[in-house]
N, C-alpha and C positions, 0 to 999 in steps of 0.2 A: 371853271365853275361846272362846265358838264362833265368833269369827269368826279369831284363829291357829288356832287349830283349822283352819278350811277351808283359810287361807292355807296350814299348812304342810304339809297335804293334797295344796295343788297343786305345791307346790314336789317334793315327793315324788314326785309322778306328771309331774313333767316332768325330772328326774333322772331319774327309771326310763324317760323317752320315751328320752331324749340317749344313754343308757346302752347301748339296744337298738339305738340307729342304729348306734353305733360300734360292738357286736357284729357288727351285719349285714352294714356295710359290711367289717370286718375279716373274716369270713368270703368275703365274695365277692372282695376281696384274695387272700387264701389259696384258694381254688378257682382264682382266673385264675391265679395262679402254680404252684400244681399243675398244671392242664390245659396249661400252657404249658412244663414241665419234667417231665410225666411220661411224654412216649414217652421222651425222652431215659434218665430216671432207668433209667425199667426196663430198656433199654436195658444200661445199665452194669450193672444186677443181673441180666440173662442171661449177659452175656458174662465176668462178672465184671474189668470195670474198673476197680472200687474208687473208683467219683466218688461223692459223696452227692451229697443232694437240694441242704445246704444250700452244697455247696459251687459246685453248678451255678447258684444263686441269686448266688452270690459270684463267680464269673464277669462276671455281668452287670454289675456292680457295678463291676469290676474293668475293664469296655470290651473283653471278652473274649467272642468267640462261643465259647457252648458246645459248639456242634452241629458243627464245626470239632473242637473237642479233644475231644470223646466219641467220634467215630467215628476220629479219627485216634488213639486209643488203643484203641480197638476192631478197628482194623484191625493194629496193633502187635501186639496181645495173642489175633488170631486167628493172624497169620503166625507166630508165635513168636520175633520177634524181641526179645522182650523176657526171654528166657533167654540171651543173650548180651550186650546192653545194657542198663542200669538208667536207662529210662525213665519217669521221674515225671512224674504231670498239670503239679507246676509248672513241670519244663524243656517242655513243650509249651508253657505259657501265657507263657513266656519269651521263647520263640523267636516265639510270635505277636505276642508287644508288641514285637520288637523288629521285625519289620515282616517276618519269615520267612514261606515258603509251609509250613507244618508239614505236610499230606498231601502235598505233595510230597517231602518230606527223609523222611517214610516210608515211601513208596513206593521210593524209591531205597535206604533200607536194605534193603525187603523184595528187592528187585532183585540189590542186592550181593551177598545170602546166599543167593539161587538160582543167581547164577552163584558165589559163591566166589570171589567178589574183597573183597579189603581194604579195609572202609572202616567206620567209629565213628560214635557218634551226635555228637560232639564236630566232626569233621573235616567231617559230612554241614551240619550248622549253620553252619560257618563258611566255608564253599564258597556256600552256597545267600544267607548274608545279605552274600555280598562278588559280588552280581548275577548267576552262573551259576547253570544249570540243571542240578540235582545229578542230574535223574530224566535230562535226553539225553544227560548225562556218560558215566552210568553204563551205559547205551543203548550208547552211541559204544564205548565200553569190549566190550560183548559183541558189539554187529553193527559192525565197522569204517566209516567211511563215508567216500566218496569227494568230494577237492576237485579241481577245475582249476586245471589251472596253464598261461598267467596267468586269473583271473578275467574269465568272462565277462561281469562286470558292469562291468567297465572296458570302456576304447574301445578297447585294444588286444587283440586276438582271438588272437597269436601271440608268438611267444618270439623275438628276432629274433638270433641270433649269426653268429659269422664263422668258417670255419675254415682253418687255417694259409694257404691256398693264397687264401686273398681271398674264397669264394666265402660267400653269405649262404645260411643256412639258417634255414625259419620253422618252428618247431617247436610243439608243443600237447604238453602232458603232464597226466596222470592221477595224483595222490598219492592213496595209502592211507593213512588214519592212524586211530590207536587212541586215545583219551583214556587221556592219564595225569593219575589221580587224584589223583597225590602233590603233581604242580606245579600243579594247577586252579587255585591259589591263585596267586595271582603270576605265572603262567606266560603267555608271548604267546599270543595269539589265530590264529585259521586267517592273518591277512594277515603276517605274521609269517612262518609255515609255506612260502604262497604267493613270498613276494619270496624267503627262502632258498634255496628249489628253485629257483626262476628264474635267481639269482643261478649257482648251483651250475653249471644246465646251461650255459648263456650260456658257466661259463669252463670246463666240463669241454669243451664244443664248439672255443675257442679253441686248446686248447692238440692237439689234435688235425692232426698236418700238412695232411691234405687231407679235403674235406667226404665225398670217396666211401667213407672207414672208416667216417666216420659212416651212412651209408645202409647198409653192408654189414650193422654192427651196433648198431645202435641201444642193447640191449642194455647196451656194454659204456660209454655214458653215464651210464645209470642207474645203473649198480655203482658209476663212480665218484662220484656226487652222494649215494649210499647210506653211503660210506664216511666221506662226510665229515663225518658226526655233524650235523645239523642240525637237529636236535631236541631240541637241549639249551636250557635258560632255555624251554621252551615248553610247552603245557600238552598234547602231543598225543607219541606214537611214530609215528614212520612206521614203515610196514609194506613198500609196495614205492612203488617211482616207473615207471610204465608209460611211455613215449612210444607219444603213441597217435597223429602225424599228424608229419611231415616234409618239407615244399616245399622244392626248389631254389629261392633269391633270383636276386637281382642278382649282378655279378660287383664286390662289392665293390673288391677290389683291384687292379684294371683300369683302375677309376673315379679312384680315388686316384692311382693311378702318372698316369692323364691329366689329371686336376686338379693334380698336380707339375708336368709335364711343361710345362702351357701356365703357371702362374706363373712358373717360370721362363723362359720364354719372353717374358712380359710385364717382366720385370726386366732381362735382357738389352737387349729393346729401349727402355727405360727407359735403361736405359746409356749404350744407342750416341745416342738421342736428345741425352743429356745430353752427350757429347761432340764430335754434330756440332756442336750449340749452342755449344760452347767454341770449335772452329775457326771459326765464323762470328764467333764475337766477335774471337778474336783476330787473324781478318784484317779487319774489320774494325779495328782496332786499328793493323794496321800501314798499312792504305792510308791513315789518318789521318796520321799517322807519316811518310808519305811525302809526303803534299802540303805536311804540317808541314816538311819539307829543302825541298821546290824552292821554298816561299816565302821561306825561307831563302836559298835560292842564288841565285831574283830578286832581293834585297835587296842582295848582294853585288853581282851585276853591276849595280844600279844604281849601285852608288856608284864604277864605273871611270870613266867620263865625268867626273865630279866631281874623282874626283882625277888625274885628268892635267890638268884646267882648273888645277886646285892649281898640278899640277907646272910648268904654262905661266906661272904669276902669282911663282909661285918660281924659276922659272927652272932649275929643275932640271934639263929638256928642252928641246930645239929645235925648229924646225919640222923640220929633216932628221930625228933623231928620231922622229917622230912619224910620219912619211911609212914608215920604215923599220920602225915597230911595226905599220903599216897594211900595211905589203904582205907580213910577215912572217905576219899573220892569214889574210891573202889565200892565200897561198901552206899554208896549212895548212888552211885550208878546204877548199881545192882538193887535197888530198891526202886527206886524209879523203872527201870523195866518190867518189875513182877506188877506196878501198880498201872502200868501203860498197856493199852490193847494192844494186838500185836499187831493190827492195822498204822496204828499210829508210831509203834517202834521202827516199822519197816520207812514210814515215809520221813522218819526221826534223821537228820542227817546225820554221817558219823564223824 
């Protein structure tokens, strides 16, 4: 008996060792988590945040920084903006998991409801997690800001149009533009903004007869590329369109009328080439043509001598005949000479 007895002595006092570990260790658990969530706690018990303890533990849990949604509900609940929206810890811890900047989508509420523009905790969410920045939106919104047009991050540095009269003019413009909040979402971006107005001046400049209205009033370009609504589908108002520089070009349509002027030129003699080439051929064609008869009419006159031999073997002629067709030739040769220049006897072949 005395020796269970000791045995279960020890077992006793080695349950109460094991017992005391896991007190200990449970307590220094519970301290490191305390000291680790109690600025925050108190935090929300100054400002009245309404987070517990155990909810900022569940945070963590959760892959949620606390210190992120305490003070971005601490910042809600100083600005007052949470008497006009009902912002709960869980749409904050919402909008974090869903990969949202949350002090930012606060800051641009508190933003909206100092200047008194329209904008929801719903609409500031859905702006900010579709990759815009809802706090330079809302920025843009109350200080206008200024784009070039064209962008001088492109290679082209100027605007290049023509007006009525041919003459080129390089232009540089200055857009005003406001954020509009309503289309942030789906709305074009500034290069959108940029090509429009380019677009706009290029053909408000065209349609203008001569470039010297343009220089007189610059002005009355911008009213019209103002009128023509170009900020519609896009996420900005314009406000004004400035031309802020205007160079004389080139004399476009000088260029043009002289680059007519020598193609056709080059067609024309394309032409006439083409139809001396036909005369060469076609004479060429006849001098063929013509040696083609007189070998012809050699052929002929050889065959006279033949056939008076004929006529001699047939008897058809006689020698007085014969004598009488010779002197008859004779007699017409010799007429044809006195009637022939002697230019022409000489070039006569014999």
């Amino acid at each position: 008996m005395s020796a269970l007895n000791i045995l279960a002595a020890d077992n006793s006092s080695t349950i109460a060792w094991i017992v005391g570990v896991v007190i200990f260790l449970g307590v220094l658990v519970f301290f490191a988590v305390f000291a680790r969530f109690a600025g925050l706690w108190v935090q929300c018990k100054m400002t009245n945040a309404k987070i517990s303890f155990p909810n900022l533990v569940m945070m963590t849990i959760r892959k949620v920084n606390p210190t992120i949604i305490v003070r971005s509900k601490i910042m809600a609940i100083q600005s007052g903006i949470t008497r006009h929206f009902d912002i709960s810890t869980r749409d904050l811890e919402a909008h974090y998991l869903a990969g949202g900047n949350v002090p930012n989508v606060i800051r641009a509420l508190i933003a909206s409801q100092r200047a008194k523009i329209e904008l929801d905790w719903q609409a500031a969410q859905a702006i900010d997690l579709a990759g815009r920045d809802i706090l330079d939106a809302v920025r843009t919104s109350v200080y206008p800001k200024v784009i070039d047009c064209p962008d001088p991050r492109k290679n082209n540095s100027t605007l290049d149009a023509v007006a009525g009269d041919g003459i080129q003019l390089n232009v540089r413009a200055r857009v005003t533009v406001r954020t509009n909040l309503k289309q942030l979402v789906g709305g074009a971006t500034e290069e959108t903004v940029i090509a429009r107005v380019g677009q706009g001046i290029v053909q408000a400049i065209g349609s203008t007869e001569t470039y010297k209205d343009v220089l007189e009033n610059p002005d009355k370009i911008s009213q019209i590329v103002l009128d023509e609504g170009l900020e519609k589908q896009t996420a900005y108002t314009i406000v004004s369109i400035d031309i802020a520089d205007i160079d004389v070009g080139e004399n476009i349509g000088a260029r043009l009328q002289a680059d007519h002027a020598e193609a056709e030129m080059r067609v024309a003699q394309a032409k006439a080439e083409q139809r001396r080439a036909d005369q060469q051929a076609r004479e060429q064609e006849m001098v063929a043509l013509t040696q083609e008869n007189r070998a012809q009419v050699v052929l002929a006159e050889a065959k006279v001598p033949e056939a008076i031999a004929q006529s001699f073997r047939t008897k058809k002629i006689g020698l007085i005949d014969y004598y009488e067709l010779k002197n008859i030739q004779a007699d017409t040769k010799m007429r044809d000479s006195i009637g022939t220049p002697e230019r022409e006897v000489t070039s006569t072949p014999q």
